[in-house]
N, C-alpha and C positions, 0 to 999 in steps of 0.2 A: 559501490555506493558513493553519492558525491559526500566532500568535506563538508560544505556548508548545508544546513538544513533548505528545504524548497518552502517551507513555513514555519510559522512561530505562531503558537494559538495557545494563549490564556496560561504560558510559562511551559510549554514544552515543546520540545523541536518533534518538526515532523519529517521523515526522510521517506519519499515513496521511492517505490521498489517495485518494476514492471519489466515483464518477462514473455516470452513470448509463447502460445498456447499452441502446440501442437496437438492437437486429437489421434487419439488412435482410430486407424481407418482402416478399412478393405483396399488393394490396390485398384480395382476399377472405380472408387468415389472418386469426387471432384473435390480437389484439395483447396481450400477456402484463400483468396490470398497472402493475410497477414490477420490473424486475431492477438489478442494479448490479455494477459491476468494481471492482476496487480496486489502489492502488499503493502503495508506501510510500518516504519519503525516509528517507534516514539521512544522521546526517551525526554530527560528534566532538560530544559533549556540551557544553554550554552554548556554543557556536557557535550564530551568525544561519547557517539554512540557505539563506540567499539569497544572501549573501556570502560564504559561508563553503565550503572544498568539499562537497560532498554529492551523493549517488547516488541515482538514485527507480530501483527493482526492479518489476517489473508481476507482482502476486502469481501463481501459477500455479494458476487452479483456476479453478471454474465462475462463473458468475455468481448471486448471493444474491439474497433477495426483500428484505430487509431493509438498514436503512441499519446499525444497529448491527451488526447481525452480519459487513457487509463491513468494518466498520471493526475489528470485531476481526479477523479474519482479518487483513488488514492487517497489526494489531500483532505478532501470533504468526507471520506471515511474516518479519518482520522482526528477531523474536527468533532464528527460526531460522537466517536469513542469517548474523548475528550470532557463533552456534554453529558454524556451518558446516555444520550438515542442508541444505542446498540447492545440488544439485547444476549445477556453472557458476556459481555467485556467489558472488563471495571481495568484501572490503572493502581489497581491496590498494589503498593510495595514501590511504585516509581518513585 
């Protein structure tokens, strides 16, 4: 995870977290080239998110071809949590 957060939204750091989506297959499918999942950590702004409390949310959508694009998703996941457009995730206790 990087040191510095990739956002700062309305007092808390956002650190996304993207990983790369392997499917379970049969040997004769065609293996997709690169997909990717993404997660994002929040945590209170200028807090170490390692020591410090913080939540990782597992974005809720499809998997992306791209590494930039899962990481923005990511981010705008995370804004939304944030807002509270995401339904079942509150930041209670951060």
């Amino acid at each position: 995870m990087d040191t510095f957060p990739s956002s700062t939204y309305k007092g808390f750091d956002l650190y996304p977290l993207v990983y790369r989506y392997d499917p379970p297959r049969e040997w004769h499918e065609r293996r997709p080239d690169r997909s990717y999942n993404a997660s994002v950590v929040i945590c209170r702004e200028g807090l170490d998110p390692v020591t410090a409390v913080a939540r990782i949310f597992k974005v809720r959508a499809e998997q992306w071809e791209s590494l930039g694009v899962a990481k923005r998703a990511a981010i705008q996941s995370g804004r939304d949590i944030v807002d509270g457009l995401v339904e079942g995730e509150n930041l209670i206790g951060l």
